[in-house]
C-alpha positions in Angstrom: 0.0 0.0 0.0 1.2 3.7 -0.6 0.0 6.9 -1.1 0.3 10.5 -2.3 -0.3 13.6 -0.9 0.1 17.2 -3.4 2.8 18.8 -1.8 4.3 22.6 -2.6 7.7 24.0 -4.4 6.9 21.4 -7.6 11.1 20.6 -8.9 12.6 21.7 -5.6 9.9 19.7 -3.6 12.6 16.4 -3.3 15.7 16.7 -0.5 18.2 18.0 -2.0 17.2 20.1 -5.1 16.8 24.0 -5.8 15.6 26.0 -8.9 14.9 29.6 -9.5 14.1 31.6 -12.6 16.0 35.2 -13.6 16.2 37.4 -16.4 18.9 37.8 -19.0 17.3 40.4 -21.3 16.1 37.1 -24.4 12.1 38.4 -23.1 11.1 41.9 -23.4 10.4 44.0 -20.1 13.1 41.6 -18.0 10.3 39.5 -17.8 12.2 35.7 -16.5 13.7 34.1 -19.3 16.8 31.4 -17.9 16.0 28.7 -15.5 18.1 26.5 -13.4 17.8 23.2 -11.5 20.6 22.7 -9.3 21.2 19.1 -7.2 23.9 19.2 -4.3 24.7 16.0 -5.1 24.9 14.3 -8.5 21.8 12.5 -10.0 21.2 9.8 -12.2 19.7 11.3 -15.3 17.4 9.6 -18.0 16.0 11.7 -20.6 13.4 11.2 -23.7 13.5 13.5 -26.9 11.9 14.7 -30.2 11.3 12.5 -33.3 12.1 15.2 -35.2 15.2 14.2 -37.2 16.2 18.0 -36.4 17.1 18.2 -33.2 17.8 21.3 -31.8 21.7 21.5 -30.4 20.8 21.0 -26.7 20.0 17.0 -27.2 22.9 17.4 -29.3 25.0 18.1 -26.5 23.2 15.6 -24.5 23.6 13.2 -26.3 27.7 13.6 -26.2 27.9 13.0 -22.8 27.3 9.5 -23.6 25.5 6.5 -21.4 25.0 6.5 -17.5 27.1 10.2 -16.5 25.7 11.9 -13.9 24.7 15.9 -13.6 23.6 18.3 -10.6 22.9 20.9 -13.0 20.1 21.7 -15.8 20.0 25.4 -17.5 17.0 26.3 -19.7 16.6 29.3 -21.3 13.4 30.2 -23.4 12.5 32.8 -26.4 15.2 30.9 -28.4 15.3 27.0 -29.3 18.6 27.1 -30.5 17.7 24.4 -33.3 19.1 24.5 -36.9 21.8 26.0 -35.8 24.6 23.8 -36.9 27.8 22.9 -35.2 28.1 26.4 -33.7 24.3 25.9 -31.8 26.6 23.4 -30.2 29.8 25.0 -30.0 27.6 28.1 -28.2 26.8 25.5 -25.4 29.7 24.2 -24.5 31.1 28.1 -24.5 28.2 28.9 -22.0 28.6 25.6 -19.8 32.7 26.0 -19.6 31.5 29.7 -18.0 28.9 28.1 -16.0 31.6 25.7 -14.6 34.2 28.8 -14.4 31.4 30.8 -12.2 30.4 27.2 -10.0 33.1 24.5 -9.7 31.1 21.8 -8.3 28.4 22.0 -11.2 29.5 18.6 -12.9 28.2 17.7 -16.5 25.6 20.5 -16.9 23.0 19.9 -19.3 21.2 23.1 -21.4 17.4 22.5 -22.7 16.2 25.7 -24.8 13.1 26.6 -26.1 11.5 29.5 -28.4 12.4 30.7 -32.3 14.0 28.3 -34.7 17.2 29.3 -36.8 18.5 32.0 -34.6 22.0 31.8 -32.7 21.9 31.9 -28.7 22.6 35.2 -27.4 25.3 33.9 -25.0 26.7 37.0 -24.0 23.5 37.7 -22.3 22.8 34.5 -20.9 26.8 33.5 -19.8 26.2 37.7 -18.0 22.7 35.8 -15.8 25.2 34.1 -13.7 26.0 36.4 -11.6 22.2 36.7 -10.5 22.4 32.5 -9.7 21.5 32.1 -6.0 21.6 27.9 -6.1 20.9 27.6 -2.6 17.2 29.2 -4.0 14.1 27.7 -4.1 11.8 29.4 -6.2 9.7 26.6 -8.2 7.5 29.7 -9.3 10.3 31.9 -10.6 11.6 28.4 -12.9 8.3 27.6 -14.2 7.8 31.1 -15.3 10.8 31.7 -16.8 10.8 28.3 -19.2 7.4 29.5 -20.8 7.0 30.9 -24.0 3.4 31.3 -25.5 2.0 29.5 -22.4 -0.7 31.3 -20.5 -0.1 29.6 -17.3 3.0 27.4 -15.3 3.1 24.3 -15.2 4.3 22.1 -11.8 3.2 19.5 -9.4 4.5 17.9 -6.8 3.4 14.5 -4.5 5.3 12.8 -1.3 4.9 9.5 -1.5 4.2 7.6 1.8 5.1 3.7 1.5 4.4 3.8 5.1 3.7 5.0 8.3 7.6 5.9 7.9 9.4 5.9 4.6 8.3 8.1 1.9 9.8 9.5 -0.8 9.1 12.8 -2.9 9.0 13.2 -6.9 8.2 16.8 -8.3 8.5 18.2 -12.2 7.8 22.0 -13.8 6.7 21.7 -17.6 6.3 24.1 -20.7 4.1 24.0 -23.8 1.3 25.3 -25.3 1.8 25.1 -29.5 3.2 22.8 -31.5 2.4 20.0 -30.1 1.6 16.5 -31.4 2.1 12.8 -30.0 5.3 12.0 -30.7 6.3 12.9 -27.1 5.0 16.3 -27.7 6.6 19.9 -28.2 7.2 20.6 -25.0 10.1 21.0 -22.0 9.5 19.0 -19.0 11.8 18.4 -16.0 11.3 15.6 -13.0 13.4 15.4 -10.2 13.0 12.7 -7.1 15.1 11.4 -4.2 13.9 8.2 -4.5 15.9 5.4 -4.6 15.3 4.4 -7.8 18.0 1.8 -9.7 19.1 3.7 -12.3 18.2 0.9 -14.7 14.8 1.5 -13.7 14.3 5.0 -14.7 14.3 4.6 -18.5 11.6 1.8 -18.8 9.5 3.9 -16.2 9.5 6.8 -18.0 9.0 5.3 -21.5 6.4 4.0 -19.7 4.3 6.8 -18.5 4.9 9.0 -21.5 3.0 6.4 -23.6 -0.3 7.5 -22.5 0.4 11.0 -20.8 3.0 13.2 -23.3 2.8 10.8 -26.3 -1.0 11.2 -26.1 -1.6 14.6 -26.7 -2.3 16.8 -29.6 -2.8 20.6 -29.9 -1.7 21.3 -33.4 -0.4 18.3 -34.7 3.0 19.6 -35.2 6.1 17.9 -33.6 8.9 20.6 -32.8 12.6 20.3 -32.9 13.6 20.6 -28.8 10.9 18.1 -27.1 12.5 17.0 -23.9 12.0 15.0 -20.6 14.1 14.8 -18.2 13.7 12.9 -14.9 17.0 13.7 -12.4 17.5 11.3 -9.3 19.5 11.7 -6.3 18.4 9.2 -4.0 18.6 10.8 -0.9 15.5 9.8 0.9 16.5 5.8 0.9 13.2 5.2 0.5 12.0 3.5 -3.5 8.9 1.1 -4.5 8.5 0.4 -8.5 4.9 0.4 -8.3 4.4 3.6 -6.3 7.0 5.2 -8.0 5.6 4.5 -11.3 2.2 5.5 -10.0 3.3 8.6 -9.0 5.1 9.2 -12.2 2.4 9.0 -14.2 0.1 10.9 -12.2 2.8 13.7 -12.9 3.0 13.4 -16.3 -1.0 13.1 -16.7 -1.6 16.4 -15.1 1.1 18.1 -16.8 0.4 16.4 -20.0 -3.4 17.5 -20.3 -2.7 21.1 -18.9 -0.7 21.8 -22.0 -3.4 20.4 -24.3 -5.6 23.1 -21.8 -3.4 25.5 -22.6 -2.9 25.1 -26.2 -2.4 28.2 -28.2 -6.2 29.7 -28.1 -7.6 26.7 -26.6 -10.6 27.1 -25.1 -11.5 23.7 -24.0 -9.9 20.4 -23.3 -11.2 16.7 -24.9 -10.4 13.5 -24.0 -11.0 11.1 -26.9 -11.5 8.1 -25.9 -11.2 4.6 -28.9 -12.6 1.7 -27.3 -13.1 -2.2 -28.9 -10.6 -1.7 -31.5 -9.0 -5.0 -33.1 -5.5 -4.1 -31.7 -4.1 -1.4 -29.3 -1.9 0.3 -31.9 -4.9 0.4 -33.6 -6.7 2.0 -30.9 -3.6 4.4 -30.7 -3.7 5.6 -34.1 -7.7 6.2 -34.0 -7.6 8.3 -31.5 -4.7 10.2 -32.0 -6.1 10.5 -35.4 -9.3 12.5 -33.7 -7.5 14.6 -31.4 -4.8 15.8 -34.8 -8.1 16.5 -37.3 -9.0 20.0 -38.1 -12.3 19.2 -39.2 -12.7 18.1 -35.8 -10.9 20.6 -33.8 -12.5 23.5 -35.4 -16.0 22.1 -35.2 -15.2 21.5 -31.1 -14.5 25.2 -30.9 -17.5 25.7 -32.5 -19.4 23.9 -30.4 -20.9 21.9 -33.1 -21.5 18.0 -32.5 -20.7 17.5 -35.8 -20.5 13.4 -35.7 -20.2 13.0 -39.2 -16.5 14.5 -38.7 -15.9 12.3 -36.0 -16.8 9.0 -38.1 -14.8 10.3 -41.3 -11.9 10.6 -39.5 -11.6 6.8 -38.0 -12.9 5.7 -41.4 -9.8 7.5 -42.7 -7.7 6.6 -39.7 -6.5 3.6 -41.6 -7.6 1.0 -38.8 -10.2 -1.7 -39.4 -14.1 -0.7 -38.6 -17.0 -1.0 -39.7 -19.8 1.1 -39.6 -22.3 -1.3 -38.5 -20.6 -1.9 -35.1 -19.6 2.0 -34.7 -20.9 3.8 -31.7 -20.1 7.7 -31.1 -20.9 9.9 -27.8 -20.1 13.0 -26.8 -20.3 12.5 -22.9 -22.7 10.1 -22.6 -25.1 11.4 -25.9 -25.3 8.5 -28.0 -25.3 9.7 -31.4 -24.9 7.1 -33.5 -24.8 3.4 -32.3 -24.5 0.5 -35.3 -25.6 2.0 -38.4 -28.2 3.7 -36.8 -28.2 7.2 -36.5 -29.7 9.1 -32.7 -28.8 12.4 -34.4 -32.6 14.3 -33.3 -32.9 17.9 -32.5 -33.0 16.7 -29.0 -29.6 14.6 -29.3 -28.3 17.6 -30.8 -29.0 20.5 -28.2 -27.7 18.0 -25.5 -24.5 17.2 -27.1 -23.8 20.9 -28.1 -24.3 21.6 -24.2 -22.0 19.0 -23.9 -19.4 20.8 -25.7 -19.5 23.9 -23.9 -18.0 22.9 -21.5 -14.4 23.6 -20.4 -13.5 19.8 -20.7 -15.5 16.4 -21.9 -15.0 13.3 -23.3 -15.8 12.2 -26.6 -16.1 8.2 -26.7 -15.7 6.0 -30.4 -16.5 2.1 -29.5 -15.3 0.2 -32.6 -17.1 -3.0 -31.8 -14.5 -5.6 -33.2 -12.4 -5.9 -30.5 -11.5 -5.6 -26.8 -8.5 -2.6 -26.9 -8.7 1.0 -26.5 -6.6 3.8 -26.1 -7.4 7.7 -24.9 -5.6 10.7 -26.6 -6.0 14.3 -25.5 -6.6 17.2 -27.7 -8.2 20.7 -28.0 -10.5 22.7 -30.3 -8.8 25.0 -32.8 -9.8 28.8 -33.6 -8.9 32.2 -34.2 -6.3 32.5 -31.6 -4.4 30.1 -32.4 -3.6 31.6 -36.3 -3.1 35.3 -34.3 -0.6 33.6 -32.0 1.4 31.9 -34.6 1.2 34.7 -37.7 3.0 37.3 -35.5 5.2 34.5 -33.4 8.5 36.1 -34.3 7.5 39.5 -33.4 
C-alpha cells in the first residue's frame, strides 16, 4: 500500500534540489527568461526526446555525454530554441557551460534545454552575464516555471510525497512548458522531473518510456512535432526510501496532469477533450484512431465551434487507416449517443444535448469500434482564431 499527498515547491519539492528563474534580457520587459535546477549532489539522469530528425543542439550536446554520466545541473533558457543552428548551436553550449563551470566549480556535467524561435543563434553573452544573478541555494519553483514559458498562459508544476508507510516516503516533483506545437510524438514541450527516490538507475528509462505512452505521447494541440521536445527525470536518491509500483504510479500521475494542462493550454484553446477509442482489433490500432481524432482540423474547429458535428468524428476513424466497420460504430459526446450500429440518434433533442456538452471547459468524446476488446485515450483541444493570431505574428 502507498500513497500521495500534493505537496508545494513542484522541482525543488525532493531533499536536495533547488531551482529559481532570472532574467537575462532574451524576453522583453526583463520578464524571467533562464531557469536553473541545481542538485547538491549528482543525479542519475534519464531523458526522452523529439522524433524530429532536427534536433535542436541542446540533445545534441546531450547526447555527447554518452551513457549512465551523472549531472547536478540543468539550465533552460526560453524565447530561443537554439535548433538548426549547426555545429556552432553546439559549439555556443559548451562556451556557455565551460563559464557556468568557471562561475560554480562543483556543477558537474551540466545539461542546457532551450526553447523559443527556430534558426537563430543563442545570445550567449546575455545568458553566460545571468550568472551572476544564480543564487543555487534558492528555491523558487515559481520563478523556474515562469521563466521556461514561451506562449504559455499559465506554469506548469506538481508535486506529490509519497508515503510507503507509516515511515518511509519519498518525494518526486516536475515543472513543464508547452502550449503550441504539439503532437504525439512525445509532444513539443520541456519537462523536468526530479525525485530522491531510490530508484536503480536501470529502472528510470523503462518507467518513463512508460508513462509517457499515455500521458505526453498522447496529446495533440496542433499536430506539429517541434525540434527541442525533452523529458528529463534527475535522481539523487537521498530519501532511501523507493517502490516500482508507487513510483511508477506517481510518475504518471505527474505526467497526466502536466500532460493535459498543455493540451488546456494550447495556443487559443478554449477547451480540453479526451477522446476516448474503445473495442478496436489491436491497441496500436486504438492508438492511431484516437490520436487521429485529437490531430483532425475538421474536428478541432467544429469542437470550438461547439458543433456535434459526428459525421466529422466518423470520417476521421474511417480514414484513420484501422479496421471498422460502420455497422458496429458507436459515437458519444459525454454520454449522448449519437450514432450506435448503423443507426443514427442524431434528433434535434440529441443535438442541443450534445452541443451543451461541448460547452464545457473539458469532456470526453467516446468511439467504441465494436470488433475488439483494446482501446486507447488521446487528448486534444478545439482550434480557432487565436491560435492563427498567435502563430502569424510568433517572431515578433
Amino acid at each position: 500500500m502507498f500513497n500521495l499527498f500534493p505537496i508545494e515547491n513542484g522541482v525543488c519539492a525532493p531533499i536536495g534540489f533547488y531551482c529559481d528563474g532570472v532574467s537575462a534580457g532574451l524576453k522583453a520587459n526583463s520578464q524571467l527568461d533562464i531557469a536553473f535546477i541545481y542538485a547538491d549532489s549528482l543525479c542519475d539522469v534519464e531523458g526522452i526526446f523529439t522524433e524530429n530528425k532536427f534536433c535542436a543542439a541542446p540533445i545534441t550536446h546531450f547526447r555527447q555525454y554518452g551513457e549512465n554520466f551523472k549531472t547536478n545541473f540543468v539550465l533552460i533558457n526560453s524565447k530561443n530554441a537554439n535548433a538548426l543552428t549547426g555545429d556552432e548551436g553546439v559549439q555556443n553550449i559548451q562556451e556557455i557551460l565551460a563559464k557556468l563551470q568557471t562561475t560554480f566549480p562543483h556543477i558537474t556535467n551540466p545539461i542546457m534545454s532551450s526553447t523559443g524561435t527556430i534558426g537563430v543563434q543563442l545570445p550567449k553573452e546575455k545568458i553566460m552575464q545571468s550568472f551572476s544573478y544564480f543564487n543555487l541555494e534558492t528555491k523558487n519553483n515559481q520563478n523556474a516555471s515562469q521563466a521556461i514559458m514561451t506562449t504559455d498562459r499559465f506554469n506548469k508544476t506538481i508535486a506529490f510525497e509519497v508515503f510507503l508507510d507509516d515511515t518511509r516516503s519519498f518525494k518526486i516533483g516536475a515543472i513543464c512548458k508547452g502550449a503550441g506545437m504539439i503532437n504525439p510524438s512525445l509532444a513539443t514541450m520541456l519537462c523536468f522531473i526530479t525525485t530522491d527516490a531510490a530508484i536503480p538507475k536501470e529502472d528510470i528509462r523503462p518507467l518513463l518510456l512508460k508513462a509517457a505512452k499515455t500521458t505526453f505521447n498522447a496529446i495533440s494541440v496542433d499536430g506539429d512535432t517541434s525540434t527541442n521536445d525533452t523529458i528529463l527525470l534527475l535522481s539523487n536518491q537521498k530519501s532511501g526510501n523507493y517502490d516500482k509500483e508507487a513510483f511508477l504510479f506517481a510518475l504518471e500521475k505527474i505526467m497526466h496532469k502536466l500532460a493535459t494542462d498543455i493540451v488546456r493550454d494550447g495556443e487559443g484553446a478554449t477547451k480540453l477533450v479526451a477522446f476516448e477509442v474503445k473495442g478496436a482489433k489491436t491497441e496500436k490500432e486504438a492508438e492511431i484512431c484516437a490520436k487521429a481524432l485529437s490531430q483532425s482540423p475538421l474536428v478541432k474547429t467544429a469542437l470550438f465551434g461547439c458543433d456535434p458535428n459526428w459525421g466529422r468524428i466518423a470520417s476521421t476513424i474511417g480514414a484513420s487507416g484501422i479496421e471498422c466497420n460502420p455497422n458496429t460504430l458507436e459515437i458519444y459526446f459525454g454520454d449522448i449517443c449519437v450514432y450506435s450500429e448503423g443507426k443514427i440518434y442524431f434528433d434535434s433533442l440529441n443535438e442541443e444535448k450534445a452541443a451543451r456538452v461541448l460547452k464545457q471547459d473539458s469532456f470526453k468524446i467516446s468511439c467504441n469500434i465494436g470488433l475488439g476488446k483494446e482501446s486507447f485515450v488521446a487528448y486534444g483541444c478545439d482550434l480557432g482564431y487565436e491560435y492563427v493570431k498567435i502563430n502569424a505574428d510568433y517572431r515578433t
